[in-house]
Biopython code that builds the backbone (N, CA, C, O; Angstrom):
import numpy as np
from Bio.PDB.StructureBuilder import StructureBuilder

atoms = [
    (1, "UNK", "N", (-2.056, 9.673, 18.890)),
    (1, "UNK", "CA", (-1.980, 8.575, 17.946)),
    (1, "UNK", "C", (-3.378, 8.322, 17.369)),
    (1, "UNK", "O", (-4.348, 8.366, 18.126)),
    (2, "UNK", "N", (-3.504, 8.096, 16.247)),
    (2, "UNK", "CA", (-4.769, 8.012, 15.262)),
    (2, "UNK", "C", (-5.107, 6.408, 15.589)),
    (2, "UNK", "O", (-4.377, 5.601, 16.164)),
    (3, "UNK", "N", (-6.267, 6.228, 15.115)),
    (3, "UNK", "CA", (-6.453, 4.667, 15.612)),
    (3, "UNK", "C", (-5.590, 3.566, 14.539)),
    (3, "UNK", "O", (-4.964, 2.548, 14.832)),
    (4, "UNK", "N", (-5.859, 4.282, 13.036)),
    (4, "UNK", "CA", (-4.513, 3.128, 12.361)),
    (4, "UNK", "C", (-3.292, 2.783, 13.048)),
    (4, "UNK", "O", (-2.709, 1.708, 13.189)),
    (5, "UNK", "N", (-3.029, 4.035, 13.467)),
    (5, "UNK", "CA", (-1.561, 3.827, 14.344)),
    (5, "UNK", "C", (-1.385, 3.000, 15.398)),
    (5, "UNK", "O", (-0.286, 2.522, 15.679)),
    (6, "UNK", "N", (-2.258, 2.819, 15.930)),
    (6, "UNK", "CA", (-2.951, 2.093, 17.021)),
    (6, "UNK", "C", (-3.218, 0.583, 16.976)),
    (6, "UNK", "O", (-3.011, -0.321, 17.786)),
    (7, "UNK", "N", (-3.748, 0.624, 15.748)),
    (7, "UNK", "CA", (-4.226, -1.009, 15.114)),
    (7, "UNK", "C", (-3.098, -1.290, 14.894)),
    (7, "UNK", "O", (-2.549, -2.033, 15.708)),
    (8, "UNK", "N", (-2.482, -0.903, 13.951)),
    (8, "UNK", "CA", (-1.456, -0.953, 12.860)),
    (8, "UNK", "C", (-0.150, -1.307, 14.215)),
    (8, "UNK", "O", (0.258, -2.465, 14.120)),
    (9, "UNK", "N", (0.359, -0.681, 15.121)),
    (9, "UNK", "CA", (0.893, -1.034, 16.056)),
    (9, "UNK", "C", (0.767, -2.180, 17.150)),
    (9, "UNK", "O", (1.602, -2.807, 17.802)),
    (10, "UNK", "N", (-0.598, -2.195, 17.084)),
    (10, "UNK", "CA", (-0.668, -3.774, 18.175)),
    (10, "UNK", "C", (-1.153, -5.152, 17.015)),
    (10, "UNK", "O", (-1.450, -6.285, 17.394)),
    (11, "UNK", "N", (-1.134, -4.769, 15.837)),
    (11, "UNK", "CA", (-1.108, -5.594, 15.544)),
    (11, "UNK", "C", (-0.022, -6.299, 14.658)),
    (11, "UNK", "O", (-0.127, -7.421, 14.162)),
    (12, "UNK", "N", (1.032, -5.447, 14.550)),
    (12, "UNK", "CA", (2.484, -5.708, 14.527)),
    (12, "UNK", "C", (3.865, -5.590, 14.705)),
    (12, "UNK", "O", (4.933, -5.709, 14.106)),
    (13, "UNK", "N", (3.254, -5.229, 16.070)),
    (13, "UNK", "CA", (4.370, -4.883, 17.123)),
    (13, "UNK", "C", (5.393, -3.595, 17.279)),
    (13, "UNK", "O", (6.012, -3.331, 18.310)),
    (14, "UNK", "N", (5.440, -2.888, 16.110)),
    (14, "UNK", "CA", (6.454, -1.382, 15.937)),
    (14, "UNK", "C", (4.933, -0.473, 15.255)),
    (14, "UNK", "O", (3.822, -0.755, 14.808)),
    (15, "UNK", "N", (5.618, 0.515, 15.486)),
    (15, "UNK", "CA", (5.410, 1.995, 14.907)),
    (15, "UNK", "C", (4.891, 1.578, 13.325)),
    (15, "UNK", "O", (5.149, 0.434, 12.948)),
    (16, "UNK", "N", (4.233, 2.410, 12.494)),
    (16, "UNK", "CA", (3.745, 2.946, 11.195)),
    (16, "UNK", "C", (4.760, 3.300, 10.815)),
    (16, "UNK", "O", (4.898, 4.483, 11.126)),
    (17, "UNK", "N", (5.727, 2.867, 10.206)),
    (17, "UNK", "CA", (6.951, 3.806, 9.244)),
    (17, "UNK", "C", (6.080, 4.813, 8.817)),
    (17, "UNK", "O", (5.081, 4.406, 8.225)),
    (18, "UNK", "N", (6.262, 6.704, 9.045)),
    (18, "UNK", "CA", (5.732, 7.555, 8.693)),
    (18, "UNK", "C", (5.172, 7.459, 7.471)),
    (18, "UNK", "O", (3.954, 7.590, 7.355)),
    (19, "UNK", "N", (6.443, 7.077, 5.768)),
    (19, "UNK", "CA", (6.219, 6.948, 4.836)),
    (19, "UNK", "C", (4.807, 6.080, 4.352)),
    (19, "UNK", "O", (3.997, 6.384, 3.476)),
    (20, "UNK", "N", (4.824, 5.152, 5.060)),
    (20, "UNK", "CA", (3.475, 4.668, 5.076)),
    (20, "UNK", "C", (2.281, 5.197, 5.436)),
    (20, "UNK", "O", (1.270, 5.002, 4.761)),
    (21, "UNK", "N", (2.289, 6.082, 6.785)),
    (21, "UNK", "CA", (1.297, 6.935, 7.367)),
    (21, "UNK", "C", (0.750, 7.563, 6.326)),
    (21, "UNK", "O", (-0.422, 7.468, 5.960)),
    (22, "UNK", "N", (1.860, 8.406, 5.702)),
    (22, "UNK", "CA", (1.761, 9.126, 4.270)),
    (22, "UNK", "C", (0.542, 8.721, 3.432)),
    (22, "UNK", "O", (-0.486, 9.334, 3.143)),
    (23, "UNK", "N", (0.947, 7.603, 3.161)),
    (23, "UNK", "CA", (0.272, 6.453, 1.805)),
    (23, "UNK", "C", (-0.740, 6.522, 1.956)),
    (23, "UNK", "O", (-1.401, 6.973, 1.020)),
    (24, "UNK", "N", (-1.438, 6.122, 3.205)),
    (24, "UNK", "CA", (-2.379, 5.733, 4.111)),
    (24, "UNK", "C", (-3.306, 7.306, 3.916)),
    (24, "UNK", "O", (-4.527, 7.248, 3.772)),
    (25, "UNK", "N", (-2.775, 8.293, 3.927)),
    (25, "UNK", "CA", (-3.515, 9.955, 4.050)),
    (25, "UNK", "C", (-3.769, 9.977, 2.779)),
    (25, "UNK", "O", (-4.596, 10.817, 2.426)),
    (26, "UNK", "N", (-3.108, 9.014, 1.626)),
    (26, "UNK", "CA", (-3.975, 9.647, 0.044)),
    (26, "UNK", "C", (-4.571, 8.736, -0.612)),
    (26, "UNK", "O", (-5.262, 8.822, -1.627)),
    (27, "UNK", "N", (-4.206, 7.648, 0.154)),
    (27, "UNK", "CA", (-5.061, 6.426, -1.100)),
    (27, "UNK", "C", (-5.941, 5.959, 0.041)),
    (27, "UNK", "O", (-6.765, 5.227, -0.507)),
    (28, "UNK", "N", (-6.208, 5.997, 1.364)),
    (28, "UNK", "CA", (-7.434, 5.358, 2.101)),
    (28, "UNK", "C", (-8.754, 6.082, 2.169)),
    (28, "UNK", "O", (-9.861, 5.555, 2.279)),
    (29, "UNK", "N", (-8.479, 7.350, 2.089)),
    (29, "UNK", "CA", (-10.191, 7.942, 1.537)),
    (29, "UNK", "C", (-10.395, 7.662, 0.697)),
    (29, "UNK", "O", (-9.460, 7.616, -0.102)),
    (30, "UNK", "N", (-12.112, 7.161, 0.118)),
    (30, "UNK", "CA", (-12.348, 6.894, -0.307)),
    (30, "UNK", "C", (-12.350, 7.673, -1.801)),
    (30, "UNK", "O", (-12.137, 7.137, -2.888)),
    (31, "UNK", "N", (-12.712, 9.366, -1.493)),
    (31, "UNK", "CA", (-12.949, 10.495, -2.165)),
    (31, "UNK", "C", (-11.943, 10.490, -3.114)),
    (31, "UNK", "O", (-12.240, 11.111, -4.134)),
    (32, "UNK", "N", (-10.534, 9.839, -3.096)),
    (32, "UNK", "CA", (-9.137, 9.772, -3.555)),
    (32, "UNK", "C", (-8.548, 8.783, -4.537)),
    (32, "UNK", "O", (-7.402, 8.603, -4.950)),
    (33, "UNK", "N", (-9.812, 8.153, -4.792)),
    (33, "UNK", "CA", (-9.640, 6.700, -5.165)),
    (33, "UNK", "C", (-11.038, 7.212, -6.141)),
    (33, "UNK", "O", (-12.070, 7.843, -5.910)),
    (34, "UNK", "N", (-10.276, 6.401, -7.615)),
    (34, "UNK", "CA", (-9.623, 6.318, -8.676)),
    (34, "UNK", "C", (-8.376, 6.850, -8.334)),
    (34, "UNK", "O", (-8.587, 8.062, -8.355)),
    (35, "UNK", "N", (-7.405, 6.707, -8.083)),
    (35, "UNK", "CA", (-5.760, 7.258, -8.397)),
    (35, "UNK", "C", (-5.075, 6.519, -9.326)),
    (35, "UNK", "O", (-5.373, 5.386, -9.704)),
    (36, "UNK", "N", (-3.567, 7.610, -9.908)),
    (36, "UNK", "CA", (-2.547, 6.800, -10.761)),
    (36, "UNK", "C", (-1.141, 7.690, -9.723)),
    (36, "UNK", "O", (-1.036, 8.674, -8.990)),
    (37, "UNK", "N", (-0.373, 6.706, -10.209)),
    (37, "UNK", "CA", (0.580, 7.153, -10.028)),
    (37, "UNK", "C", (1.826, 7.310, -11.217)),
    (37, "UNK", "O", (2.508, 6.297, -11.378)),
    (38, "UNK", "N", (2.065, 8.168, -11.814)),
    (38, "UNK", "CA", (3.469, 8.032, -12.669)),
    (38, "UNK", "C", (4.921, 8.445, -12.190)),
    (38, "UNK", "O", (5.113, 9.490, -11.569)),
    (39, "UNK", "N", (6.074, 7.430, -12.566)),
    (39, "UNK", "CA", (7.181, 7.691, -11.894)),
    (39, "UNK", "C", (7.954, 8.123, -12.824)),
    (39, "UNK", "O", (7.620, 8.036, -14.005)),
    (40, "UNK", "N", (8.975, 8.594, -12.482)),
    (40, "UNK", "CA", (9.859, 8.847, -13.145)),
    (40, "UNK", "C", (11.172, 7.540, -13.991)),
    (40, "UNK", "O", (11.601, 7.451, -15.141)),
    (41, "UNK", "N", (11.399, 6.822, -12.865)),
    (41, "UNK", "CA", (12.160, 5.818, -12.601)),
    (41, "UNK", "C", (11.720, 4.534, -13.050)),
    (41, "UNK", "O", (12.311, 3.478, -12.824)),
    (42, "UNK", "N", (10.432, 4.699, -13.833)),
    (42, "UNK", "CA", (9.779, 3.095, -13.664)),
    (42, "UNK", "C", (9.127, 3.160, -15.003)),
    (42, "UNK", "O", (9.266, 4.324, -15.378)),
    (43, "UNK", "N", (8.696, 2.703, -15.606)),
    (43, "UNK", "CA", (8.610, 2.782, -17.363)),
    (43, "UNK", "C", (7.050, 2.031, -17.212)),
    (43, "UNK", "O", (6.851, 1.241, -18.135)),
    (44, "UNK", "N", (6.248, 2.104, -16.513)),
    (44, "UNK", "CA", (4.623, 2.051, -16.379)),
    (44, "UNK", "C", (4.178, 2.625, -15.222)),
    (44, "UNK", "O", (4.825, 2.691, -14.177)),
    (45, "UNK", "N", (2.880, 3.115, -15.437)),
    (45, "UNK", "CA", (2.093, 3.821, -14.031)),
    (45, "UNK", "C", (1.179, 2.939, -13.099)),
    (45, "UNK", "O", (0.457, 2.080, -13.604)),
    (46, "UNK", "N", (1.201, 3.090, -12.134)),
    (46, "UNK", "CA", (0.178, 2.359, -11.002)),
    (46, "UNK", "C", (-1.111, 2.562, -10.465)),
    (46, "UNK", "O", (-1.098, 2.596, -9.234)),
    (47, "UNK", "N", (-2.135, 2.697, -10.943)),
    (47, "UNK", "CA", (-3.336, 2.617, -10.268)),
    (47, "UNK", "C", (-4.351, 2.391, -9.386)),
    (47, "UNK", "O", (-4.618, 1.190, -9.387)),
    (48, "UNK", "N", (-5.004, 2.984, -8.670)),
    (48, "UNK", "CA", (-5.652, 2.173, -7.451)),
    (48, "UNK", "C", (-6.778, 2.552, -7.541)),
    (48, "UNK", "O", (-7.187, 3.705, -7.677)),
    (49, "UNK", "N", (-7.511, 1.308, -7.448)),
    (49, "UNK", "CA", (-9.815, 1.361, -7.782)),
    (49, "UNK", "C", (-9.378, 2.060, -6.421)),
    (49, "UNK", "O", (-8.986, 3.203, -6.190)),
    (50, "UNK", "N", (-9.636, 0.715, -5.428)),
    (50, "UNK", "CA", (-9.953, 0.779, -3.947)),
    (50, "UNK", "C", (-9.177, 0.730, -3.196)),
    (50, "UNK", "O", (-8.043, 0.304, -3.417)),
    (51, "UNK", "N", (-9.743, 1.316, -1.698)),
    (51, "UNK", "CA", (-8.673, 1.320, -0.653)),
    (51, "UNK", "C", (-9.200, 0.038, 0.056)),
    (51, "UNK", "O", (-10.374, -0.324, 0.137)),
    (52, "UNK", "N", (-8.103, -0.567, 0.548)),
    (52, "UNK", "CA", (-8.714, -1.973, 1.733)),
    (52, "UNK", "C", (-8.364, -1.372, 3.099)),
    (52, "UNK", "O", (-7.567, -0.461, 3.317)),
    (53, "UNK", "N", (-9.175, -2.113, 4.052)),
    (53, "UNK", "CA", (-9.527, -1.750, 5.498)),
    (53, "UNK", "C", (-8.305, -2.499, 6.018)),
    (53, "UNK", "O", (-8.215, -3.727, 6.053)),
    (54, "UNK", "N", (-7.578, -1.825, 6.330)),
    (54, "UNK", "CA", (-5.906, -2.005, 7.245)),
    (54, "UNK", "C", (-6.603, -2.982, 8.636)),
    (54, "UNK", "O", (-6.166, -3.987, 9.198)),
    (55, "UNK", "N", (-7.425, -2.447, 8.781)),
    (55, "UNK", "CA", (-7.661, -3.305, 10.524)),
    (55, "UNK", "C", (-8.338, -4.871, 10.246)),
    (55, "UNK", "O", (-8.525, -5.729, 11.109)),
    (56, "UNK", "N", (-8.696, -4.991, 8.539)),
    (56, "UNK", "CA", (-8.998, -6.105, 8.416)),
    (56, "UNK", "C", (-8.718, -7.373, 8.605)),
    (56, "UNK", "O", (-7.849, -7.588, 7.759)),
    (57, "UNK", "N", (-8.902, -8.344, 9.175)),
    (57, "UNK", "CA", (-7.559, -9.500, 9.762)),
    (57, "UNK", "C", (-7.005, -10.476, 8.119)),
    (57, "UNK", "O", (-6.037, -11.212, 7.926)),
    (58, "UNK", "N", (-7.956, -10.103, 7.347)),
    (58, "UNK", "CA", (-7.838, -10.571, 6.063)),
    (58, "UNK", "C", (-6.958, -9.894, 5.178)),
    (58, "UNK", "O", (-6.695, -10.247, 4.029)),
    (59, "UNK", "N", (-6.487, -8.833, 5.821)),
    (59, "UNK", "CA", (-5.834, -7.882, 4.733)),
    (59, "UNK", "C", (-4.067, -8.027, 5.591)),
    (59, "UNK", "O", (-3.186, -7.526, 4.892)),
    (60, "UNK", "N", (-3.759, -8.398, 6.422)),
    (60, "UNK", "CA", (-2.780, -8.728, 7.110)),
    (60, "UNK", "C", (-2.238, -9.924, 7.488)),
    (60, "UNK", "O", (-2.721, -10.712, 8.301)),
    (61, "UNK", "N", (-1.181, -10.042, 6.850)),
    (61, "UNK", "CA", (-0.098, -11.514, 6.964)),
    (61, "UNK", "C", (1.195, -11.122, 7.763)),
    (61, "UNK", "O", (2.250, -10.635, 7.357)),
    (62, "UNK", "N", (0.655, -11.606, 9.452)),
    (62, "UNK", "CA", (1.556, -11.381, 10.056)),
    (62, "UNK", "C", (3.054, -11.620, 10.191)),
    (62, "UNK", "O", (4.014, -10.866, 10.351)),
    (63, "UNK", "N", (2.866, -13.354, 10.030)),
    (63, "UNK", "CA", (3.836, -13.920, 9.916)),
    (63, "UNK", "C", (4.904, -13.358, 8.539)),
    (63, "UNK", "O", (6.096, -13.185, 8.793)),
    (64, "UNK", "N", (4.491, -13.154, 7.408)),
    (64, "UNK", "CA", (4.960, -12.340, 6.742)),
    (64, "UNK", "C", (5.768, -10.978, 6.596)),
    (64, "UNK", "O", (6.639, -10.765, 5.753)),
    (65, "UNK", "N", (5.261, -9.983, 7.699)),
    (65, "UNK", "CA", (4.870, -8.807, 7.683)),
    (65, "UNK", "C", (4.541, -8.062, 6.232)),
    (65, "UNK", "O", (5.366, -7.495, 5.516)),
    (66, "UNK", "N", (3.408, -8.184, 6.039)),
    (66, "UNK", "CA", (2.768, -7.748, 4.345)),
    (66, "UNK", "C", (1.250, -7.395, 5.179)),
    (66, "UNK", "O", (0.700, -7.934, 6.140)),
    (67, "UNK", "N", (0.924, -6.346, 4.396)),
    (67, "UNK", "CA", (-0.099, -5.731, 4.671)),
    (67, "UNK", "C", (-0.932, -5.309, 3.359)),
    (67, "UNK", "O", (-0.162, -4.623, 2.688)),
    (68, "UNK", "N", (-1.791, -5.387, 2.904)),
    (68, "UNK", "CA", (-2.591, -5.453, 1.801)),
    (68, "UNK", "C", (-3.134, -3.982, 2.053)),
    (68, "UNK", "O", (-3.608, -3.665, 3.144)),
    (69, "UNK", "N", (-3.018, -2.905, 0.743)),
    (69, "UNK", "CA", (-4.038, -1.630, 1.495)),
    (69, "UNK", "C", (-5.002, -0.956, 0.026)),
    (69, "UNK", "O", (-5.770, 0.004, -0.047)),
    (70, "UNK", "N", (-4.592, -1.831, -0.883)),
    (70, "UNK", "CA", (-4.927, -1.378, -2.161)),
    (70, "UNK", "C", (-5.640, -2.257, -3.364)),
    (70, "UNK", "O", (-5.151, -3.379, -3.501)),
    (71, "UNK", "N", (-6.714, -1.917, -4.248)),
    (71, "UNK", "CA", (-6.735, -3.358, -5.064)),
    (71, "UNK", "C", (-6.350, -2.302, -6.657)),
    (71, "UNK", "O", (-6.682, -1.122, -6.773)),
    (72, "UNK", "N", (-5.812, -2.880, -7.415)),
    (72, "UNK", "CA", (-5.831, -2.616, -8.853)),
    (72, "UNK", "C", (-7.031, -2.109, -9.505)),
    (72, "UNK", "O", (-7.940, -2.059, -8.677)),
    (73, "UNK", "N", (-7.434, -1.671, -10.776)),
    (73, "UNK", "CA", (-8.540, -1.469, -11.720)),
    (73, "UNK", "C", (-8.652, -3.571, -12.134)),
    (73, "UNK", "O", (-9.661, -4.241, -12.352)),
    (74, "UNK", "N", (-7.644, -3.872, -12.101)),
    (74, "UNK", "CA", (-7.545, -5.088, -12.546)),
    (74, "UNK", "C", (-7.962, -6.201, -11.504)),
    (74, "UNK", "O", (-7.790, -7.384, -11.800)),
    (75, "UNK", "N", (-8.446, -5.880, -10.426)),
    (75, "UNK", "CA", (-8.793, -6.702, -9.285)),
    (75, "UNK", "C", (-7.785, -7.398, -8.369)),
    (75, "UNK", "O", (-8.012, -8.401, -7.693)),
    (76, "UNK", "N", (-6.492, -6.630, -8.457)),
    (76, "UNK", "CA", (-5.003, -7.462, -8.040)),
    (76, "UNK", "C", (-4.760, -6.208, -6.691)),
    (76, "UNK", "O", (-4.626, -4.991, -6.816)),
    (77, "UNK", "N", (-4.769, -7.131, -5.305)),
    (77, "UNK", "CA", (-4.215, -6.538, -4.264)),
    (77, "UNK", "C", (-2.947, -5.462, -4.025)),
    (77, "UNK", "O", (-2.141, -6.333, -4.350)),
    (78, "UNK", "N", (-2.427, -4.768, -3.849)),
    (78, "UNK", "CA", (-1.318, -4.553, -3.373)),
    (78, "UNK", "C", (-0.868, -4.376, -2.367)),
    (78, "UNK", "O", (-1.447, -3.491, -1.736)),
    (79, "UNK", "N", (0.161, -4.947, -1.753)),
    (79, "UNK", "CA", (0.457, -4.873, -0.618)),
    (79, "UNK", "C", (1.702, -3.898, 0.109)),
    (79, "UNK", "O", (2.258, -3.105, -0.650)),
    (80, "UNK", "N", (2.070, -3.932, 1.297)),
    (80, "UNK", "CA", (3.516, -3.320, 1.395)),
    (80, "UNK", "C", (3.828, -4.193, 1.974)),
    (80, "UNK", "O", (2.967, -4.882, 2.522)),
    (81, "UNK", "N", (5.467, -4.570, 2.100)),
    (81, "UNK", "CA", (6.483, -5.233, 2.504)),
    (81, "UNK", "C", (7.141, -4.718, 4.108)),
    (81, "UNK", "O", (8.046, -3.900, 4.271)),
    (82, "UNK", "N", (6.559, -5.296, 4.937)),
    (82, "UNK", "CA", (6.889, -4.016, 6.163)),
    (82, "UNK", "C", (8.538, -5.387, 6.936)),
    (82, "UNK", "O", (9.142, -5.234, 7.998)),
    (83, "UNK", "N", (8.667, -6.082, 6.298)),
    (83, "UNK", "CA", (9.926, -6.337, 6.553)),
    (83, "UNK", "C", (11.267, -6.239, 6.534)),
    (83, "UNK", "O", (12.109, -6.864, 7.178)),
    (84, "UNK", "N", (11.408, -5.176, 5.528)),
    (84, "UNK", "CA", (12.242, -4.319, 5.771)),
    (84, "UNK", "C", (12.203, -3.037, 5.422)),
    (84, "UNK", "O", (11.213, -2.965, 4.694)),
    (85, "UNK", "N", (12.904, -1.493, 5.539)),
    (85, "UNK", "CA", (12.758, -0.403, 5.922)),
    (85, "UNK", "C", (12.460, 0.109, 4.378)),
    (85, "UNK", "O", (11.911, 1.210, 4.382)),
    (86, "UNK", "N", (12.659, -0.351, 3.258)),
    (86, "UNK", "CA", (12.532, -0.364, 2.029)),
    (86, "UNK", "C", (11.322, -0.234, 1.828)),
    (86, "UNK", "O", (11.276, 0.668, 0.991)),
    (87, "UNK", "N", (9.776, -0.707, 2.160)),
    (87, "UNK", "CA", (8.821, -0.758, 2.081)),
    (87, "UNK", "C", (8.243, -0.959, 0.539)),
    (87, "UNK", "O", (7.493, -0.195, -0.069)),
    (88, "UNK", "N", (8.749, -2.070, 0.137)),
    (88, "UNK", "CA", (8.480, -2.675, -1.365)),
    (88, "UNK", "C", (6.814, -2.404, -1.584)),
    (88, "UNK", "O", (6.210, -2.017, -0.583)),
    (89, "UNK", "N", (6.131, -2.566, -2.691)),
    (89, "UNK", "CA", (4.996, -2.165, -3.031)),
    (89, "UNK", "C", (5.045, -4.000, -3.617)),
    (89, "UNK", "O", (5.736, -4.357, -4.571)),
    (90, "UNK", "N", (4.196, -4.907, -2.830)),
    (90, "UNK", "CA", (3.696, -6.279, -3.765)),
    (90, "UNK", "C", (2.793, -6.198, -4.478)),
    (90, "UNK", "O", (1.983, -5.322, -4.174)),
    (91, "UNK", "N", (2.476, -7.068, -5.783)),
    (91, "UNK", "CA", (0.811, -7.001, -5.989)),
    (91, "UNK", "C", (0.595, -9.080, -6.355)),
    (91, "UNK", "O", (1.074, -9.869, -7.169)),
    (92, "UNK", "N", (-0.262, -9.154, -5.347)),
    (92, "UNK", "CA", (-1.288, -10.388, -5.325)),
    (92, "UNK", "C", (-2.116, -10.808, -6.651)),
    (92, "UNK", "O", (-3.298, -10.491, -6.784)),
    (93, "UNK", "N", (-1.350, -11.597, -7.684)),
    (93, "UNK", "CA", (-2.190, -12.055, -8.733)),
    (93, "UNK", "C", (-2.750, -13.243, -9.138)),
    (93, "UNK", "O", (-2.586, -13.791, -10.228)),
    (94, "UNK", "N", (-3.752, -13.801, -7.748)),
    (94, "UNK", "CA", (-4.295, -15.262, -7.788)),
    (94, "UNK", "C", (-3.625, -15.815, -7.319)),
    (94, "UNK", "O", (-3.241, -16.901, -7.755)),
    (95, "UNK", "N", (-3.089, -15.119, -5.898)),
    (95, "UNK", "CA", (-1.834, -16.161, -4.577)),
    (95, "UNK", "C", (-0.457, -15.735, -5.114)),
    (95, "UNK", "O", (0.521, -15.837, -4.374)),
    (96, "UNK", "N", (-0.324, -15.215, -6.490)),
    (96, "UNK", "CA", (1.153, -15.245, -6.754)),
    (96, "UNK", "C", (1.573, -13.917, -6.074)),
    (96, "UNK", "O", (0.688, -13.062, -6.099)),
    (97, "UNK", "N", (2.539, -13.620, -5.571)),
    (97, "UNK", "CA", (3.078, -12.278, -5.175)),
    (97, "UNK", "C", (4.077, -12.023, -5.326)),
    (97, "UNK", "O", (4.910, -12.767, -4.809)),
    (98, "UNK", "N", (4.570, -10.795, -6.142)),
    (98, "UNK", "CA", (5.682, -10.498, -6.882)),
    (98, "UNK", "C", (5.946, -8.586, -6.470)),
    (98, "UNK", "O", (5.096, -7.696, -6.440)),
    (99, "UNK", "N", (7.193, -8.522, -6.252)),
    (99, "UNK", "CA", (7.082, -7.246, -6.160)),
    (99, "UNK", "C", (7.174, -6.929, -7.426)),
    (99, "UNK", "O", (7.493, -7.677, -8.349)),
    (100, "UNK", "N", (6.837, -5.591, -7.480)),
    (100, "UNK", "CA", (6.753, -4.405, -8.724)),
    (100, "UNK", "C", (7.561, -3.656, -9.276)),
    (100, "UNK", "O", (7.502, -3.032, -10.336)),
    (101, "UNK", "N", (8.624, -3.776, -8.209)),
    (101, "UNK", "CA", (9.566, -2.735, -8.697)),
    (101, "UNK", "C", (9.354, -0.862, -8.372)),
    (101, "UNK", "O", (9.785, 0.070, -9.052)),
    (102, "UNK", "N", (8.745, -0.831, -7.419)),
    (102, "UNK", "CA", (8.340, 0.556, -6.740)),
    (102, "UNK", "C", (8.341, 0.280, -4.937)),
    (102, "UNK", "O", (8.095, -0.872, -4.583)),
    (103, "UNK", "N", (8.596, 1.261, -3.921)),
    (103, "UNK", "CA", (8.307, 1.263, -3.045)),
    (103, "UNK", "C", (7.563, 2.168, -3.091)),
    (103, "UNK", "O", (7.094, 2.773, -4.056)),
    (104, "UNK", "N", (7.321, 2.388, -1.112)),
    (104, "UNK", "CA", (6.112, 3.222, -0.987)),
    (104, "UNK", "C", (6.811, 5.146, -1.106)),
    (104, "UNK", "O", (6.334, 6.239, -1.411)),
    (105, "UNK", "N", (8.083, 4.636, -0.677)),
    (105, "UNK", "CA", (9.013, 5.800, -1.276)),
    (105, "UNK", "C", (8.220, 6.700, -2.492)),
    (105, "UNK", "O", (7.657, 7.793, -2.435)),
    (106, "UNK", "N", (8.444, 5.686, -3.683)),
    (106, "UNK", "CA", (8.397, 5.781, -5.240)),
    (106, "UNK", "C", (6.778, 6.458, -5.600)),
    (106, "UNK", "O", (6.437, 7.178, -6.537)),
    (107, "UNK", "N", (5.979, 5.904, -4.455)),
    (107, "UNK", "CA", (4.507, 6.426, -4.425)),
    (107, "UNK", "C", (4.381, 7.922, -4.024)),
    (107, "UNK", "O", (3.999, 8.779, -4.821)),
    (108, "UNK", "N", (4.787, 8.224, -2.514)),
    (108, "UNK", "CA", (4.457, 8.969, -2.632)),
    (108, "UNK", "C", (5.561, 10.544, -3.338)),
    (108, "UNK", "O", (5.475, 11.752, -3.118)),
    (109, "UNK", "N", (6.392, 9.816, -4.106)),
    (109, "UNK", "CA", (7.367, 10.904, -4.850)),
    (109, "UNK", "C", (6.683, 10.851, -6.364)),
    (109, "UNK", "O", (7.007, 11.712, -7.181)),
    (110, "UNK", "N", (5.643, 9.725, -6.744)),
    (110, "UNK", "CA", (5.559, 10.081, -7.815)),
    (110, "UNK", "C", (4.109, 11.102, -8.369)),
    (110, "UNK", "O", (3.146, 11.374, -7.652)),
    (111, "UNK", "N", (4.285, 11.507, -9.718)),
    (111, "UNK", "CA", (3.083, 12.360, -10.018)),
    (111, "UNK", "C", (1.833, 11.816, -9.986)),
    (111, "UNK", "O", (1.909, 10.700, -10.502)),
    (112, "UNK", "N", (0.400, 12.124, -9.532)),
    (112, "UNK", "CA", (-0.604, 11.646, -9.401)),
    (112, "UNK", "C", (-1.536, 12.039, -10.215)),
    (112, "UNK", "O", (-1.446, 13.171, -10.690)),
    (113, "UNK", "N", (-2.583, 11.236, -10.541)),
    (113, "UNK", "CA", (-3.580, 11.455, -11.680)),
    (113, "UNK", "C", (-5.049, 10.974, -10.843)),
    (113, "UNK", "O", (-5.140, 10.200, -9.890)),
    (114, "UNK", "N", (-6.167, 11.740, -11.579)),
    (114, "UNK", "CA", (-7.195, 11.072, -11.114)),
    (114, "UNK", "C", (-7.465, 10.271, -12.436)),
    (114, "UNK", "O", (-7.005, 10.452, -13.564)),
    (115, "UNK", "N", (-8.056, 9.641, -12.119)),
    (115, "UNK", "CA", (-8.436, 8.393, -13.179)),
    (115, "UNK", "C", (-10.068, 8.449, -13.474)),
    (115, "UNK", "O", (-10.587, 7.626, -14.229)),
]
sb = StructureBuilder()
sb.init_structure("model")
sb.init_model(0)
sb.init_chain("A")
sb.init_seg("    ")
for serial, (resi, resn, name, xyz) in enumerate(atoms, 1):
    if name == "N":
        sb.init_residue(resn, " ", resi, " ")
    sb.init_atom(name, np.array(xyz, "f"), 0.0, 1.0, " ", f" {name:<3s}", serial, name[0])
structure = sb.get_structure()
């Protein structure tokens, strides 16, 4: 077990849904970031400046289960939805949080760009 898996597990009680593990292998190096993502299914693309530090206690809303791992070009968080198996993609715009209309599914199926 890798140490995310590790964090990521004691600090909310189950396993890394793999699909996430995934996520976690292309958008948390740093080297990887500028990314886009284009979907097929979704009629705009998604971008990511930066990766955020998963073990951060700031980047995790337990009570929630939402986990923050991404910020926009636009300075807007994104999060995942780890409450249910769906793994919704949120994005944080000044406290408001709205999903997007993509999971983490949709990420890593869609085409990638460097930016």
């Amino acid at each position: 077990m890798s140490i995310l898996e590790d964090e990521f597990e004691s600090k909310f009680g189950f396993s890394i849904p793999p699909a996430l593990a995934e996520l976690f292998a292309i958008v948390l190096p740093k080297d990887n970031l500028p990314i886009g993502f284009r979907f097929d299914n979704v009629p705009f693309v998604l971008e990511l400046q930066n990766p955020l530090d998963c073990s951060d206690a700031g980047n995790c809303d337990l009570e929630k289960k939402r986990l923050a791992f991404a910020v926009t070009p636009d300075g807007h968080k994104l999060l995942v939805d780890l409450s249910t198996q769906d793994l919704n993609v949120l994005q944080d715009e000044f406290d408001d949080i709205d999903a997007i209309g993509v999971t983490v599914h949709d990420l890593l199926a869609a085409e990638r760009y460097s930016l």
